[in-house]
C-alpha positions in Angstrom: 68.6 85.3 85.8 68.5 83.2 88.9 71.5 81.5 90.2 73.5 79.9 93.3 76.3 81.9 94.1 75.5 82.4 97.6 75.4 79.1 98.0 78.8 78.4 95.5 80.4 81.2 98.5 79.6 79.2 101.3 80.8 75.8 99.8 84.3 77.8 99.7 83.9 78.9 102.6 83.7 75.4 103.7 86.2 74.1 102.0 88.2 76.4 103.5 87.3 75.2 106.8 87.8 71.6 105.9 91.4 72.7 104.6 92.7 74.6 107.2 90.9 72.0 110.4 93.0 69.7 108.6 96.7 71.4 108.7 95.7 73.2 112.0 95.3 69.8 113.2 97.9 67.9 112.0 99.5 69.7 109.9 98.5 68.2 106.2 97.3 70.3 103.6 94.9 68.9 101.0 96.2 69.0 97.6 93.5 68.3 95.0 96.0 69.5 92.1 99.6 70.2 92.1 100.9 73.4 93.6 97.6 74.0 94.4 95.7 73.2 98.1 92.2 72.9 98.5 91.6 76.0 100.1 93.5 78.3 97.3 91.6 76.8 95.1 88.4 78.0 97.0 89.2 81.5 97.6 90.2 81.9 93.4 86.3 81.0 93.7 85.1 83.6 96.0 87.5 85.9 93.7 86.0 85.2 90.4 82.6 85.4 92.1 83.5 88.6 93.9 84.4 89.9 90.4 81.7 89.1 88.5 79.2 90.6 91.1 80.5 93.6 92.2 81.2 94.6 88.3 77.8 94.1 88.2 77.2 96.3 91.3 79.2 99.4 89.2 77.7 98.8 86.2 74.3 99.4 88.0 75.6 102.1 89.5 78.8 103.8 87.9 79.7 106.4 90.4 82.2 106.0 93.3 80.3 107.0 96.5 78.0 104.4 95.7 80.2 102.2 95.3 82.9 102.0 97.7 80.2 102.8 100.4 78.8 99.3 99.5 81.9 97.4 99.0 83.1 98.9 102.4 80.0 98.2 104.5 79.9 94.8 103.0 83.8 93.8 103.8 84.4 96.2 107.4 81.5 95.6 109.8 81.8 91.9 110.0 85.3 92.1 110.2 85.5 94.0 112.9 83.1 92.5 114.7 84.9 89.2 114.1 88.3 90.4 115.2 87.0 92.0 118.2 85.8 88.7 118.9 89.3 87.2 118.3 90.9 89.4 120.6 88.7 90.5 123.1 86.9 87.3 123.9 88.5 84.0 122.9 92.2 85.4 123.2 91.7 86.7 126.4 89.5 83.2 127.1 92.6 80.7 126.4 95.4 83.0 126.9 97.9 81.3 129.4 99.0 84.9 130.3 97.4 86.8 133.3 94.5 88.6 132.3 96.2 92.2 133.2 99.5 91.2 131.4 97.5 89.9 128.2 95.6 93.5 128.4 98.9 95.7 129.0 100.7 93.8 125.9 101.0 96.0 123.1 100.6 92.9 120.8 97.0 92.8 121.9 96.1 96.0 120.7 98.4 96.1 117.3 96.6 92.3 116.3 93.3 94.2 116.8 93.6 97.6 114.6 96.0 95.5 111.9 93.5 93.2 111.5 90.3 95.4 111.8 91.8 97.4 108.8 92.2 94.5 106.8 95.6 94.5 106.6 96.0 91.2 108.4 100.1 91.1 108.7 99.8 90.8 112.7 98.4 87.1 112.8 99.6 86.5 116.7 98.3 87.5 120.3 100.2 87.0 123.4 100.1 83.6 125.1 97.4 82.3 122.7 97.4 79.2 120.7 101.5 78.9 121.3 100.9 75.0 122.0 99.1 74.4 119.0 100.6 72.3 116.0 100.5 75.3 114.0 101.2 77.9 116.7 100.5 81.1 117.9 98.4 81.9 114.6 95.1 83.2 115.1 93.3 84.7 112.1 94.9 83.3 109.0 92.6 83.2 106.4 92.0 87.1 106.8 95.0 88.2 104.4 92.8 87.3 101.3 90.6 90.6 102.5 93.4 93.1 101.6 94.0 91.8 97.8 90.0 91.9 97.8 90.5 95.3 98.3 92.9 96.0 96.1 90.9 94.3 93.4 88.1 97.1 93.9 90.6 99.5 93.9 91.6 98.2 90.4 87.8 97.5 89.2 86.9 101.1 90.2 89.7 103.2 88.4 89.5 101.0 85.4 85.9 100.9 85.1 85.7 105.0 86.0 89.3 105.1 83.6 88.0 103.8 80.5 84.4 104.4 80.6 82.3 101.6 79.4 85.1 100.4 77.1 84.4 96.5 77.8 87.4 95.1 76.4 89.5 96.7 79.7 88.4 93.8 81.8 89.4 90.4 80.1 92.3 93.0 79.2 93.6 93.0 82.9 93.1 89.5 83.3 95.5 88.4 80.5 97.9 90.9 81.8 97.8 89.5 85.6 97.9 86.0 84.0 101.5 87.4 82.2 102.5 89.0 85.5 102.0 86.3 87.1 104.4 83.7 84.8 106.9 86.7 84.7 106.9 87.1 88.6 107.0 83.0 89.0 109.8 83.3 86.0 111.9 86.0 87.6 111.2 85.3 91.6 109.8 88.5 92.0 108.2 87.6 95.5 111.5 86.3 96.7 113.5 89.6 96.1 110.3 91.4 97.8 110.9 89.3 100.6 114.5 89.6 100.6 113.9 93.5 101.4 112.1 92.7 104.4 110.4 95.4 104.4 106.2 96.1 105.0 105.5 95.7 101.3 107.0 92.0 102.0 104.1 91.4 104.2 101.5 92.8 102.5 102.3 92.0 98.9 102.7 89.0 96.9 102.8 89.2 92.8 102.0 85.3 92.9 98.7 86.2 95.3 97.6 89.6 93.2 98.3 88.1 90.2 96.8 84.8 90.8 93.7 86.1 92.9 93.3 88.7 90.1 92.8 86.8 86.7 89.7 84.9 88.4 88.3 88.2 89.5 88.9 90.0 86.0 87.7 86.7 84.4 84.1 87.1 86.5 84.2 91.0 85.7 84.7 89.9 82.0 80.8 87.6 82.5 79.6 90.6 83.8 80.5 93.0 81.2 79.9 90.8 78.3 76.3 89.1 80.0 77.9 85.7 79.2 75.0 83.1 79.6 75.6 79.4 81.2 76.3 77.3 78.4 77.1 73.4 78.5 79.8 73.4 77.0 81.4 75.5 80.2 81.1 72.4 81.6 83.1 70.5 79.0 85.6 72.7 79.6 85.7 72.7 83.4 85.9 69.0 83.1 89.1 69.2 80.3 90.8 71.9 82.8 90.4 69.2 86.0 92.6 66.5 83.5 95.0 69.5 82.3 95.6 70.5 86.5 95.9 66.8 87.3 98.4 66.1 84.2 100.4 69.6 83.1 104.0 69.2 83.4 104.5 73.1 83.4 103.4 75.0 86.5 101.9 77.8 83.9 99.8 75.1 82.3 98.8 73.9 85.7 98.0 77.0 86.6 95.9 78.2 83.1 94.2 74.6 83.7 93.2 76.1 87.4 92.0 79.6 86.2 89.8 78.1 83.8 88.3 75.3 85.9 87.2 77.7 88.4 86.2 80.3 85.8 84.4 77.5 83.8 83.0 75.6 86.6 81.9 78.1 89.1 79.8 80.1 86.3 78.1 76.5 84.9 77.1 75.4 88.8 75.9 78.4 89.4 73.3 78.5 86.9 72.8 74.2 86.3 69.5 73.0 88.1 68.4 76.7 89.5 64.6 76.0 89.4 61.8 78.5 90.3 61.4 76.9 93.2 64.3 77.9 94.8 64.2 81.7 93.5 61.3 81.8 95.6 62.0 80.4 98.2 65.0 83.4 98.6 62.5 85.8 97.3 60.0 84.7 100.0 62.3 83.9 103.3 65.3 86.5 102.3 68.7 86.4 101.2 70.8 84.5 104.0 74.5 84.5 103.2 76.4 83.0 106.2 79.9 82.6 103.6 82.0 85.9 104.8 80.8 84.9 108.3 81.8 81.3 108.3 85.1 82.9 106.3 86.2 85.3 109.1 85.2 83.4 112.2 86.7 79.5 111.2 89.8 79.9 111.8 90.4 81.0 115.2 87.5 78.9 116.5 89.1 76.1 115.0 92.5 76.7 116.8 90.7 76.8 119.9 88.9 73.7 119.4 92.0 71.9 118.2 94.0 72.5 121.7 90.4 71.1 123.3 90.3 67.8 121.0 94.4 67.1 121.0 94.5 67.6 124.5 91.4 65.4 125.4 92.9 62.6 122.6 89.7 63.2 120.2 89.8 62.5 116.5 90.1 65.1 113.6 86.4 63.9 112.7 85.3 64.8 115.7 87.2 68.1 115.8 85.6 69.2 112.8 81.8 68.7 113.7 82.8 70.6 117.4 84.0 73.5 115.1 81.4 73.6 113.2 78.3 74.3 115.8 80.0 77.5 116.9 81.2 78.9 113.4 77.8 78.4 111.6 75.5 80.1 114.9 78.5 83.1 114.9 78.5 83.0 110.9 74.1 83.1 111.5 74.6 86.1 114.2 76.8 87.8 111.8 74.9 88.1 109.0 71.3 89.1 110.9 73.1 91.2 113.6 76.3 92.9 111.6 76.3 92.5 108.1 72.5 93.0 106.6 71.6 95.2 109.1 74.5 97.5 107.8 74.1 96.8 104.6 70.6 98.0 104.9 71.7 101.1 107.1 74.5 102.1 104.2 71.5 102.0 100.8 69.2 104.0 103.0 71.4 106.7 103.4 73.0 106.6 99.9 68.7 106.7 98.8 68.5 109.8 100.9 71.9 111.4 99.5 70.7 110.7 96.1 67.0 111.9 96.5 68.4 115.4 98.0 
């Protein structure tokens, strides 16, 4: 069955954009619902999507070589490509520090393996971006990629656990939806963070929990072939009132899951015509989202001390960001990501045809 995720990806992926241009630039963070910005509410998509298609991706293949070798050549070659970039290019570019200090600094070198590992808890590079409104920062959106990981983690054991048992999966969502009210409930992230220790930086029960019941949710389509229906729609629509309205933050929040359960399946299947399945089958896939994902943010800082310093608007800051991500997101896919994607099924066809 045809459908639009690819495109659905790189809508959050620009929404992202649009959320984080606008607080890197001044400092405001859109708010469509209470509690809940604009750009969290585009990663829970790229979560439930993520879920829904790699559950897919196991179910075609149940076995674990196959399927951590794909997630891993998916998530690691563009990222590290991206960070090198970060680092090694437009750090050292705008850095206010001498070229030999910025190279000697140990901070340059812990910012590139933290973050080309996916653990993203090193988010700053000596002398860069310190000016900024929102300073020093230089990758932030790439924390998501670690709880992406982890939910694979989880998918894999559970799927490999309880062996084709498809109840498991909207199983795990209802618990992380529990976790998540008991965490909220009992301030579990606070007391983590009160340790101050590395699971503090890595860990939040709000973000695993909350990242988790969309991904579960999509695994739960996937298991159970769950077909657009229009009444999805209905429901998406009653979900927007309940996140606008809810007095509780747990209603808010159920209102939230289900709108970008709900909604991301429906306009991912409404209006798919022939036409457009073959016009991918004839040109290719082309999926600039993870690119536009890992390379926004630090092009955006960059063009944010260029327009505040030269007095230019955030409209205009925008479109200037743009240009570059979309032709890095373009070289990323064609030059990094397919091409090892490609690289990583021809050697799993020749390990399985020996």
């Amino acid at each position: 069955m045809g459908n639009s995720f690819d495109l659905l990806r790189l809508a959050a992926a620009l929404a992202v954009f649009f959320a984080h241009g606008d607080f890197l630039y001044r400092l405001h963070l859109p708010v469509p619902f209470p509690g809940h910005s604009l750009g969290s509410l585009a990663v829970s998509v790229f979560f439930f999507i993520s879920g829904y298609l790699v559950c897919q991706s196991w179910i075609r293949k149940p076995t674990w070589r196959v399927f951590w070798v794909k997630r891993l050549t998916r998530v690691f070659p563009g990222l590290v490509v991206a960070v090198a970039f970060s680092v090694f290019v437009l750090g050292w570019a705008v850095t206010t520090l001498p070229s030999a200090a910025y190279w000697q600094a140990s901070s340059t070198w812990l910012n590139f393996v933290n973050n080309a590992v996916g653990l993203a808890t090193v988010q700053t590079l000596p002398g860069v971006f310190e000016s900024n409104p929102f300073a020093r920062a230089v990758n932030g959106s790439l924390w998501t990629i670690r709880y992406e990981l982890a939910m694979y983690g989880v998918l894999s054991a559970l799927s490999w656990g309880m062996r084709g048992r498809r109840w498991v999966y909207p199983a795990t969502a209802l618990v992380l939806a529990c976790l998540w009210q008991l965490a909220r409930m009992g301030a579990w992230d606070a007391a983590l963070e009160a340790t101050g220790g590395p699971m503090a930086e890595l860990f939040r029960w709000s973000d695993f929990c909350g990242f988790g019941v969309p991904f579960f949710a999509g695994s739960t389509f996937a298991v159970y072939a769950v077909r657009p229906r229009q009444w999805m729609a209905v429901v998406a629509l009653l979900a927007v009132v309940g996140g606008l309205y809810a007095e509780s933050a747990l209603l808010r929040q159920m209102a939230v899951w289900v709108l970008m359960v709900c909604g991301t399946f429906y306009l991912a299947h409404v209006r798919y015509s022939s036409v457009a399945s073959a016009a991918s089958a004839g040109h290719g896939r082309v999926d600039l989202s993870y690119g536009v994902y890992i390379y926004a943010f630090p092009v955006q800082q960059a063009v944010t001390a260029l327009c505040l310093a030269r007095g230019w608007s955030f409209a205009v800051c925008l479109l200037v960001s743009l240009v570059p991500i979309v032709l890095l997101a373009w070289l990323s896919w064609f030059g990094v990501e397919q091409p090892c994607m490609r690289a990583a099924q021809r050697w799993l066809h020749r390990i399985n045809s020996k």
